[in-house]
Structure formats: C-alpha cells, structure tokens
PDBQT receptor file of N, H, CA, C and O in Angstrom, charges set to zero:
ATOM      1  N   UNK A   1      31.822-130.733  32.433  1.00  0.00    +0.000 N 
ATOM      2  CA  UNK A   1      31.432-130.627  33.821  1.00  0.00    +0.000 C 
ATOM      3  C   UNK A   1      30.569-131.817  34.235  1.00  0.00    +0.000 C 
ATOM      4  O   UNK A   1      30.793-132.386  35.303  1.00  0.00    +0.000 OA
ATOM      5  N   UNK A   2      29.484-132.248  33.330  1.00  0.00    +0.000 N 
ATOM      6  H   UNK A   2      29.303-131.785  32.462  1.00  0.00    +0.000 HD
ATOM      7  CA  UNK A   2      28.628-132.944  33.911  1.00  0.00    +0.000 C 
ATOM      8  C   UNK A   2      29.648-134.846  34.041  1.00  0.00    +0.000 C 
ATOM      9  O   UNK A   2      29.435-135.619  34.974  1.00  0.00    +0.000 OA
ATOM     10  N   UNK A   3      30.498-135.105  33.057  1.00  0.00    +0.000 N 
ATOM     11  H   UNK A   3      30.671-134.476  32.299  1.00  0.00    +0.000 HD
ATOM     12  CA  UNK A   3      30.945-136.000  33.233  1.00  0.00    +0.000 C 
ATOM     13  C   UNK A   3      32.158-136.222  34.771  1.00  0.00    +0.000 C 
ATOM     14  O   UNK A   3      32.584-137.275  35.245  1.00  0.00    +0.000 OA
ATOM     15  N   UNK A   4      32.411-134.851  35.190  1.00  0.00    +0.000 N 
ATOM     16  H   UNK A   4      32.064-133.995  34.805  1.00  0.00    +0.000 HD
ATOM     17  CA  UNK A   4      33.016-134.510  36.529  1.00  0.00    +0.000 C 
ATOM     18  C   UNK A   4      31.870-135.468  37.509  1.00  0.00    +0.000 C 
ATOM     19  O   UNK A   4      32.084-136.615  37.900  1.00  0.00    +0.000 OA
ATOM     20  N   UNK A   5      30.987-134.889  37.695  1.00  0.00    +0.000 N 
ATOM     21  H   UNK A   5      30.814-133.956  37.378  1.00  0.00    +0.000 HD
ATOM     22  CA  UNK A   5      29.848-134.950  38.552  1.00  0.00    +0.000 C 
ATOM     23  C   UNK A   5      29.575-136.431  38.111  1.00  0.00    +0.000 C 
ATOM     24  O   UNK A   5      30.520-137.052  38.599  1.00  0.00    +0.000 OA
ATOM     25  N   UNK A   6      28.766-137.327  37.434  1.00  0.00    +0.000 N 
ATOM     26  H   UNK A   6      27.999-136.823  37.038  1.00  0.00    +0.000 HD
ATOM     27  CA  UNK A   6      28.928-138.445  37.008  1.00  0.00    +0.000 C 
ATOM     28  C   UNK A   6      30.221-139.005  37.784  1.00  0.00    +0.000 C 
ATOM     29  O   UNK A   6      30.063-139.165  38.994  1.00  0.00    +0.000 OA
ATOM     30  N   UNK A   7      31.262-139.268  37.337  1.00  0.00    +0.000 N 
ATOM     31  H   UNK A   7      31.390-139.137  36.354  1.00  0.00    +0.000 HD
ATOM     32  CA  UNK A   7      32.246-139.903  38.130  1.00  0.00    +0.000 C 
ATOM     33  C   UNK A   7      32.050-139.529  39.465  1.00  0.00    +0.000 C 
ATOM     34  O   UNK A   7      32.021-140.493  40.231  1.00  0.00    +0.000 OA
ATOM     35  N   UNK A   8      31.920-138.525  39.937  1.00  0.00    +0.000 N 
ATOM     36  H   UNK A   8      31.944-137.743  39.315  1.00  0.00    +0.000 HD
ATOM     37  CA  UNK A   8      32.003-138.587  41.466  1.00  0.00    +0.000 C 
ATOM     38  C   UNK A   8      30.687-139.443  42.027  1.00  0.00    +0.000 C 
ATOM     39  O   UNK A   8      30.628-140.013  43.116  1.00  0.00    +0.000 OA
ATOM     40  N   UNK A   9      29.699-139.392  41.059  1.00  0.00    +0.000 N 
ATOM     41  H   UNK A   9      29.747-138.929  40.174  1.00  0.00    +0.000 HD
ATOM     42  CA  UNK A   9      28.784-140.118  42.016  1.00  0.00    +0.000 C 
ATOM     43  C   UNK A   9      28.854-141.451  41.903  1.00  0.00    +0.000 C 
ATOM     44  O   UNK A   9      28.164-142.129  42.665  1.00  0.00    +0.000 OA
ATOM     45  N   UNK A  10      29.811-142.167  40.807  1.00  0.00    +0.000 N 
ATOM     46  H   UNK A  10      30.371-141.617  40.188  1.00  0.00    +0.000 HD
ATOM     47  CA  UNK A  10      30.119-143.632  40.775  1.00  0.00    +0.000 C 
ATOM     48  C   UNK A  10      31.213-144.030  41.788  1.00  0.00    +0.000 C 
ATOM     49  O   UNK A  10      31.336-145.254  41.835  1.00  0.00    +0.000 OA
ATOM     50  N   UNK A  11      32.001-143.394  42.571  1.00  0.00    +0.000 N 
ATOM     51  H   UNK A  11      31.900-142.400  42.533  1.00  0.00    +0.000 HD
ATOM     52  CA  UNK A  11      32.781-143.951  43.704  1.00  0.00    +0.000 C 
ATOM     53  C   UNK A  11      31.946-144.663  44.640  1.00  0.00    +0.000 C 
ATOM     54  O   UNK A  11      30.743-144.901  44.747  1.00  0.00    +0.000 OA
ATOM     55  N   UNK A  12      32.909-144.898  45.224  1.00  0.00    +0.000 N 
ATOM     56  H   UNK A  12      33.886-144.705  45.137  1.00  0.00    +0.000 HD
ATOM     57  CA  UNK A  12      32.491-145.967  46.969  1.00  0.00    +0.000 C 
ATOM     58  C   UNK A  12      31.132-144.845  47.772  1.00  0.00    +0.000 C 
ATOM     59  O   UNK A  12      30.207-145.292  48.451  1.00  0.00    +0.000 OA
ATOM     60  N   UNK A  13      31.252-144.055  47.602  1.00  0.00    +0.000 N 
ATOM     61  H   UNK A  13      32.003-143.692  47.050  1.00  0.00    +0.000 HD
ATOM     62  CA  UNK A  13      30.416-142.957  48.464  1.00  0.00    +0.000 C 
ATOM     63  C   UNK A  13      29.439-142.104  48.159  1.00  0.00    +0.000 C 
ATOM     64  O   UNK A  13      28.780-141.345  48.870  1.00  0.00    +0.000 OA
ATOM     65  N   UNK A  14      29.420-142.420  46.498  1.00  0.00    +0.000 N 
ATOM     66  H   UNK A  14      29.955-143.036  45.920  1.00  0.00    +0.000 HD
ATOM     67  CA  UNK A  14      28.337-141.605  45.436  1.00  0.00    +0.000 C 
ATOM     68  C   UNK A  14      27.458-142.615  44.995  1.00  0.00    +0.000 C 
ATOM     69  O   UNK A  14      26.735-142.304  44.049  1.00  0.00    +0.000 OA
ATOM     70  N   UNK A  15      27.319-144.101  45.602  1.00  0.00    +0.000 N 
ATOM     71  H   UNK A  15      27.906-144.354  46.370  1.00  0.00    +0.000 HD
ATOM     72  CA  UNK A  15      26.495-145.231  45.147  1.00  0.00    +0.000 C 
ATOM     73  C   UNK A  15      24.964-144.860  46.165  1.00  0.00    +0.000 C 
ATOM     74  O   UNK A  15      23.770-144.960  45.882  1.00  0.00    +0.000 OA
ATOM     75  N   UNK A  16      25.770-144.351  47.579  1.00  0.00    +0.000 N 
ATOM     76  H   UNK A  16      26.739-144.270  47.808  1.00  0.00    +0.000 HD
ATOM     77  CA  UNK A  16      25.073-144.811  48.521  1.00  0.00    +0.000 C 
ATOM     78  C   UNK A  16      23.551-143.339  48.243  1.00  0.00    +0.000 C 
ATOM     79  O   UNK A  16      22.889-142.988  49.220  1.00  0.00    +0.000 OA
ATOM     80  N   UNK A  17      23.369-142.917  47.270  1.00  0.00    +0.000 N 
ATOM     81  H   UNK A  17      23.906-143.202  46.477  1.00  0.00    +0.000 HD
ATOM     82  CA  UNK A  17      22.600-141.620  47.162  1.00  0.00    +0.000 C 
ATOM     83  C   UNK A  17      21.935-142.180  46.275  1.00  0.00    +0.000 C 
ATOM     84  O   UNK A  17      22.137-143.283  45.767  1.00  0.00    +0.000 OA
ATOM     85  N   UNK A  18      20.776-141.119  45.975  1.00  0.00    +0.000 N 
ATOM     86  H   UNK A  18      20.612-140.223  46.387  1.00  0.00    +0.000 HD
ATOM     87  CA  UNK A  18      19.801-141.504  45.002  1.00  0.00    +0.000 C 
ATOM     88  C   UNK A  18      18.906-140.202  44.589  1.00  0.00    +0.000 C 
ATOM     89  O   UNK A  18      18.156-139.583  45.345  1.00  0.00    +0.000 OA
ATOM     90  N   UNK A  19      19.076-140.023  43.668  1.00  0.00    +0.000 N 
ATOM     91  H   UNK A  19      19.685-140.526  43.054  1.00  0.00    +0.000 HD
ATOM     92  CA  UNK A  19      17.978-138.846  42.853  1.00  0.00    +0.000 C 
ATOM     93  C   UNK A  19      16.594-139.063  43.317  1.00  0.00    +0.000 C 
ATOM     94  O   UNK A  19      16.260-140.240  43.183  1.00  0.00    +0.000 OA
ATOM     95  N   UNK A  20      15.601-138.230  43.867  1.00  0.00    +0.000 N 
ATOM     96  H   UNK A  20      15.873-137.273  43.976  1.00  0.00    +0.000 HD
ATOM     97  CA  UNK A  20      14.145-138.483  44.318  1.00  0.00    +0.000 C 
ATOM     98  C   UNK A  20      13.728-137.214  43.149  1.00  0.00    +0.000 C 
ATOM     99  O   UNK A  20      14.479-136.284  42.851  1.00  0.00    +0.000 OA
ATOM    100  N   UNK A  21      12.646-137.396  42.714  1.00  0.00    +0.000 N 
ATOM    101  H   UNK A  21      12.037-138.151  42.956  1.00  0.00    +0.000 HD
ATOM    102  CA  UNK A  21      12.025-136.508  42.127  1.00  0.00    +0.000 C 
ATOM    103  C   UNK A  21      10.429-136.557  42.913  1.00  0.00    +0.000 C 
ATOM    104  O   UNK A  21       9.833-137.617  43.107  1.00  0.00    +0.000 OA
ATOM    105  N   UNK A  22      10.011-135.496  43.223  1.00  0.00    +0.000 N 
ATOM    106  H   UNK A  22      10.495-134.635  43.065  1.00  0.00    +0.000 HD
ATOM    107  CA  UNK A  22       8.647-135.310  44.134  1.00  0.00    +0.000 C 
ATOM    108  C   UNK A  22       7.832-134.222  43.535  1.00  0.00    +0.000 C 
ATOM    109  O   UNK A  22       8.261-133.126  43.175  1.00  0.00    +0.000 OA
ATOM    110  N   UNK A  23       6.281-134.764  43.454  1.00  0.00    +0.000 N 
ATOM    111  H   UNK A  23       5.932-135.654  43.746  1.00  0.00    +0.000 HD
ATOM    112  CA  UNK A  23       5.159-133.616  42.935  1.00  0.00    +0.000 C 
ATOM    113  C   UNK A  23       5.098-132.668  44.191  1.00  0.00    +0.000 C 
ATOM    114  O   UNK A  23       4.816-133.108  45.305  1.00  0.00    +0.000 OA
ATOM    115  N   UNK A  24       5.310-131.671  44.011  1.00  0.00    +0.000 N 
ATOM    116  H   UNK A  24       5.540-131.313  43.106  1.00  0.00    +0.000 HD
ATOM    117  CA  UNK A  24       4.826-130.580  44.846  1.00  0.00    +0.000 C 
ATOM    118  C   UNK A  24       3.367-129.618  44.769  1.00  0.00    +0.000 C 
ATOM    119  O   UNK A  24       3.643-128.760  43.931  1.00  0.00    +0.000 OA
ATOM    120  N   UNK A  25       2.295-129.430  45.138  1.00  0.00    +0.000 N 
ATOM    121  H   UNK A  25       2.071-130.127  45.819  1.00  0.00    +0.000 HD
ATOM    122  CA  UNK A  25       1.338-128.348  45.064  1.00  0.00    +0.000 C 
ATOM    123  C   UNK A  25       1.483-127.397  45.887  1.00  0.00    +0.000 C 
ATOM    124  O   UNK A  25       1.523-127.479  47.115  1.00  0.00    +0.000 OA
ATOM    125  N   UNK A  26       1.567-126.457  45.218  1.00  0.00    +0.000 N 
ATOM    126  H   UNK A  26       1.535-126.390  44.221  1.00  0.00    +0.000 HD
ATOM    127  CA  UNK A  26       1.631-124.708  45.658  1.00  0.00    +0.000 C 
ATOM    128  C   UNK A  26       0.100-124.491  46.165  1.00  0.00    +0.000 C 
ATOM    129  O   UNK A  26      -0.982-124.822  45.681  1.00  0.00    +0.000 OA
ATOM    130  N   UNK A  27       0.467-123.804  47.327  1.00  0.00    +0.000 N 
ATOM    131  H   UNK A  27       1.346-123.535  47.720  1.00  0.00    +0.000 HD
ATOM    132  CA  UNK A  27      -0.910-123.626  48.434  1.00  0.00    +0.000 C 
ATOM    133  C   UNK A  27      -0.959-122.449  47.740  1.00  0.00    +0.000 C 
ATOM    134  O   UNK A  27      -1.856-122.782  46.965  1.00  0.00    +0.000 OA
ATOM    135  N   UNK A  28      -0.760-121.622  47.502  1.00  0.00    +0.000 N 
ATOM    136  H   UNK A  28      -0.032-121.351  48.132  1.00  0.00    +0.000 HD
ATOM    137  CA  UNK A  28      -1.202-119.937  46.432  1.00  0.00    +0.000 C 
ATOM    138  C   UNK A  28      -1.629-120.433  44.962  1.00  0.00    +0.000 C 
ATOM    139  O   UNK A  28      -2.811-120.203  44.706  1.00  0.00    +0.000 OA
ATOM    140  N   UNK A  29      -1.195-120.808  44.366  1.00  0.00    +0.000 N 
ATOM    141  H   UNK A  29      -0.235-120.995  44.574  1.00  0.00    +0.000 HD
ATOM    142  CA  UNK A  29      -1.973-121.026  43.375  1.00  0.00    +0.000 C 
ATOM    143  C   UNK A  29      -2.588-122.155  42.572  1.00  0.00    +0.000 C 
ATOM    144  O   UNK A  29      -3.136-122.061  41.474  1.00  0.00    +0.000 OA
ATOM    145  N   UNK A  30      -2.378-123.380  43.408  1.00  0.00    +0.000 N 
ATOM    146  H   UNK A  30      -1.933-123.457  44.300  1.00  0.00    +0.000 HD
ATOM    147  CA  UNK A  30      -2.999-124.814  43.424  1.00  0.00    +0.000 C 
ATOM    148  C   UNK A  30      -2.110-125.572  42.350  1.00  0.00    +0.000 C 
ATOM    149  O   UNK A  30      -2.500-126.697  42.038  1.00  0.00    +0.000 OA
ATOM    150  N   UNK A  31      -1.032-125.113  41.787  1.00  0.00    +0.000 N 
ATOM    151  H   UNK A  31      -0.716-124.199  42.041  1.00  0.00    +0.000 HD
ATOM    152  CA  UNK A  31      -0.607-125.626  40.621  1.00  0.00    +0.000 C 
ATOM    153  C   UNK A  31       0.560-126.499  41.452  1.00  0.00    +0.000 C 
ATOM    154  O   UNK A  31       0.985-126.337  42.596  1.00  0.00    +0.000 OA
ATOM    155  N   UNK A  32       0.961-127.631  40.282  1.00  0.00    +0.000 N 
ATOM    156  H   UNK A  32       0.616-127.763  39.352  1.00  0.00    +0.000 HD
ATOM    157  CA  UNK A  32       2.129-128.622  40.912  1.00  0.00    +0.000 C 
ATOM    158  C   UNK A  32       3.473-128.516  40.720  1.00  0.00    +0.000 C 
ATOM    159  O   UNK A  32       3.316-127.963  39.631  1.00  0.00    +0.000 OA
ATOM    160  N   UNK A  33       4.743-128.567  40.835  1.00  0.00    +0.000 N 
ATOM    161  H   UNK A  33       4.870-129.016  41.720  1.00  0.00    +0.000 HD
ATOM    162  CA  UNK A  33       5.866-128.426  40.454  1.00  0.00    +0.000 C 
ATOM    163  C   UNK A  33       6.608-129.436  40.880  1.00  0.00    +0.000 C 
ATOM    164  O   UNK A  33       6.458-130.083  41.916  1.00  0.00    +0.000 OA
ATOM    165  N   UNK A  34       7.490-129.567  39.976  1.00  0.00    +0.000 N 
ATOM    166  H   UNK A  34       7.612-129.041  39.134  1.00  0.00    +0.000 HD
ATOM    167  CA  UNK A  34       8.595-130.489  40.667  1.00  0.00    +0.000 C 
ATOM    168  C   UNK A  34       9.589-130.643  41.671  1.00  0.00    +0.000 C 
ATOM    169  O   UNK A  34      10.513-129.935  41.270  1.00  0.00    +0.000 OA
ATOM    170  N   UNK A  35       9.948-131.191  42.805  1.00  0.00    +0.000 N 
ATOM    171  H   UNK A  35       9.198-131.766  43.131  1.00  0.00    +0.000 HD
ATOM    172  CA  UNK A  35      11.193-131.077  43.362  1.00  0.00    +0.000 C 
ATOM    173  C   UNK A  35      12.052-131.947  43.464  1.00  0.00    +0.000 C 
ATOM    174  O   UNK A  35      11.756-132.897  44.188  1.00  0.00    +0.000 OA
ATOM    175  N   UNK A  36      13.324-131.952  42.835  1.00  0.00    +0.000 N 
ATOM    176  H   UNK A  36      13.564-131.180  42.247  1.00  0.00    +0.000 HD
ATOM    177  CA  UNK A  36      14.382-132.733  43.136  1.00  0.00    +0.000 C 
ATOM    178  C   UNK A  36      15.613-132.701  44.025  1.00  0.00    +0.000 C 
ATOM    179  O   UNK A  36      16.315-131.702  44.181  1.00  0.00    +0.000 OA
ATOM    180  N   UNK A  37      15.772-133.648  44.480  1.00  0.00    +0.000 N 
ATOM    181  H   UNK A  37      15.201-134.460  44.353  1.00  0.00    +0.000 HD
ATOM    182  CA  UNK A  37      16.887-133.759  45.662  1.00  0.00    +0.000 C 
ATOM    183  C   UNK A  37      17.398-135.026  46.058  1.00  0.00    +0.000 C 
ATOM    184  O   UNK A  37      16.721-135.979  46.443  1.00  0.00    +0.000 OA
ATOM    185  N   UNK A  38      19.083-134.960  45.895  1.00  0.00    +0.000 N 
ATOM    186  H   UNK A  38      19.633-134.185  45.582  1.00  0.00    +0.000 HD
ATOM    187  CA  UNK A  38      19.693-135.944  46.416  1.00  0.00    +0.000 C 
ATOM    188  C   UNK A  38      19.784-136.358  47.562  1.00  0.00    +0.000 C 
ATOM    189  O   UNK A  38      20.461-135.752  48.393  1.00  0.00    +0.000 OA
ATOM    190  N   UNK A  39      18.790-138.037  47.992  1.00  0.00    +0.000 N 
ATOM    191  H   UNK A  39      18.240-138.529  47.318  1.00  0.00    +0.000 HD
ATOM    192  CA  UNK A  39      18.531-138.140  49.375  1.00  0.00    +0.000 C 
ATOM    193  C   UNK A  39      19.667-139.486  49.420  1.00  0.00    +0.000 C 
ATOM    194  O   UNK A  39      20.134-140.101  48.461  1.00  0.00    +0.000 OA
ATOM    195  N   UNK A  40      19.911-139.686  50.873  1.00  0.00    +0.000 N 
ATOM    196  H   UNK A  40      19.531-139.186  51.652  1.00  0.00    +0.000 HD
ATOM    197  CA  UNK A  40      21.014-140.718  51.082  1.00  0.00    +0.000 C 
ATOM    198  C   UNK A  40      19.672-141.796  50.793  1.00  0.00    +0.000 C 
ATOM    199  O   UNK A  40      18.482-141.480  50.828  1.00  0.00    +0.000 OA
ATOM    200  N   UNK A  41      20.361-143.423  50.441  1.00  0.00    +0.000 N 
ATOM    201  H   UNK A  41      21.327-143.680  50.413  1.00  0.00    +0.000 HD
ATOM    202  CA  UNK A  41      19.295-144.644  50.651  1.00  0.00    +0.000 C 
ATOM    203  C   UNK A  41      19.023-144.662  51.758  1.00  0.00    +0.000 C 
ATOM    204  O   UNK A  41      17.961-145.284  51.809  1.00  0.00    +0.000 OA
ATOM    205  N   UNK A  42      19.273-144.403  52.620  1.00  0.00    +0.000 N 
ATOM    206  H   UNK A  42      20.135-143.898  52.579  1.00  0.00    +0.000 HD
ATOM    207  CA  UNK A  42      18.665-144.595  54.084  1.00  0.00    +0.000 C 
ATOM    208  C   UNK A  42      17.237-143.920  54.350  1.00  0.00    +0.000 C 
ATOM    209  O   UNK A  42      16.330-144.290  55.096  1.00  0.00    +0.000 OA
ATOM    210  N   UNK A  43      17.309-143.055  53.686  1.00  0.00    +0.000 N 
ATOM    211  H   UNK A  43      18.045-142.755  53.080  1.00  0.00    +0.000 HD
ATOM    212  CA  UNK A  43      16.400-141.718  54.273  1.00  0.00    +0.000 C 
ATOM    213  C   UNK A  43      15.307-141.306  52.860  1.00  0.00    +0.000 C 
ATOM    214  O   UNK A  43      14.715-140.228  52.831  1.00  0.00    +0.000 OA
ATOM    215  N   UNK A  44      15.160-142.466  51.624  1.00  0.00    +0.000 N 
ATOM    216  H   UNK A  44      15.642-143.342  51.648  1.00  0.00    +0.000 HD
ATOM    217  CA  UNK A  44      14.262-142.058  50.808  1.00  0.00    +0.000 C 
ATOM    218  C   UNK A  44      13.005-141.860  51.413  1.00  0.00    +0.000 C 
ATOM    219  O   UNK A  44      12.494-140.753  51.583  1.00  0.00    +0.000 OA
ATOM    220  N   UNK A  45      12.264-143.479  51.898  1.00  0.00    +0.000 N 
ATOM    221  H   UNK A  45      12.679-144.378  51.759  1.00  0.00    +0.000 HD
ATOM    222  CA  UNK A  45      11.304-143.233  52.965  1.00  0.00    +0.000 C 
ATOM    223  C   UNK A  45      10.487-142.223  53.794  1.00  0.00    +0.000 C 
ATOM    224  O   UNK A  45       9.320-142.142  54.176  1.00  0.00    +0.000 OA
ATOM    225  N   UNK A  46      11.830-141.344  53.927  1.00  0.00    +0.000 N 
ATOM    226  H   UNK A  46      12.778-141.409  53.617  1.00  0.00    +0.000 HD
ATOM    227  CA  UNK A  46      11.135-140.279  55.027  1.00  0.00    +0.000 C 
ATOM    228  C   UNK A  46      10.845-139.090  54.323  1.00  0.00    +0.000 C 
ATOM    229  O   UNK A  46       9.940-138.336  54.682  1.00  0.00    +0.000 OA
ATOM    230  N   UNK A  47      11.868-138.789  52.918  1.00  0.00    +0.000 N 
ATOM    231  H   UNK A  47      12.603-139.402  52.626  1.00  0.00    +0.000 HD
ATOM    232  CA  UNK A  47      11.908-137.949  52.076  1.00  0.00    +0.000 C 
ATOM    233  C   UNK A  47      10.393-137.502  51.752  1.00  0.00    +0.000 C 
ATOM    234  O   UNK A  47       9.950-136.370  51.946  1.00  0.00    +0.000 OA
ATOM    235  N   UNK A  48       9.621-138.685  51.181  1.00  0.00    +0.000 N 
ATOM    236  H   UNK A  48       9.980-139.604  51.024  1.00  0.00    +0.000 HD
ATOM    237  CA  UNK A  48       8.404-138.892  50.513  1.00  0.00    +0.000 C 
ATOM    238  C   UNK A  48       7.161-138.820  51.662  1.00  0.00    +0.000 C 
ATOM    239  O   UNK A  48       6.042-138.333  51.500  1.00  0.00    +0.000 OA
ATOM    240  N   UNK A  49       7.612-139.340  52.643  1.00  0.00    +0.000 N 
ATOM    241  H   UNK A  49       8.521-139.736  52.774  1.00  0.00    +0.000 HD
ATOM    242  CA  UNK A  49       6.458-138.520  53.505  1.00  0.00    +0.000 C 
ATOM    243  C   UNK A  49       6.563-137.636  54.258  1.00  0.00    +0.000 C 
ATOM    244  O   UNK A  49       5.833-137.688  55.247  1.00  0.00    +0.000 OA
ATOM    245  N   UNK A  50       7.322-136.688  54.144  1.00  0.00    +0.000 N 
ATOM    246  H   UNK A  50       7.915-136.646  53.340  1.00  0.00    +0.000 HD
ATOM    247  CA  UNK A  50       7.232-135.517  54.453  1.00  0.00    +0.000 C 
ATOM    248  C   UNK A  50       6.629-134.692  53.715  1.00  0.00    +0.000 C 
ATOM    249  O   UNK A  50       6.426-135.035  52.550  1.00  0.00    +0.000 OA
ATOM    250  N   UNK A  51       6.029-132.979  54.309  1.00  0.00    +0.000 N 
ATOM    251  H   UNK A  51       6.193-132.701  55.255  1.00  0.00    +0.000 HD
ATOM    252  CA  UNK A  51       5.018-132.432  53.234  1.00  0.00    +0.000 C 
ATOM    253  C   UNK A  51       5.869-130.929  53.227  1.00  0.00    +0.000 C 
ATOM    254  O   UNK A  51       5.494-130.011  52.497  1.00  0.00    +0.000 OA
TER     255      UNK A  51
C-alpha cells in the first residue's frame, strides 16, 4: 500500500504538496501533540500561522 501512495505523490501533481508537521498545545491539559497535514506549496506559510 504504502509504495501505492509514494508513487502517486511522485507524479506531475504529487510534487506540488508537502508534508508539514506542527507542535500543537492542548488548552485542557497544557500538554503538546503533533499535527500533520498535507499542505499545497503555496499555502505552507499560512499553514504555520494559523492557531
């Protein structure tokens, strides 16, 4: 499966994306977590300052 996914993101149309990984803090219990999400290159920028 994962080599499915791999190829699709090496085409003409799977270049233009990018894995963001972001610290998150939880307002209930102050602790941090991770969030990941595939943002287009256009739009990393805005990804990261958003809260």
């Amino acid at each position: 499966m994962a080599k499915k996914v791999v190829a699709t993101l090496k085409t003409g149309s799977g270049k233009s994306f990018t894995k963001c990984i972001k610290m998150v803090k939880s307002k209930k219990t102050g602790a941090y977590s991770y969030r990941e999400e595939m943002v287009h290159n256009d739009h990393i920028k805005d990804y990261f300052d958003r809260k």
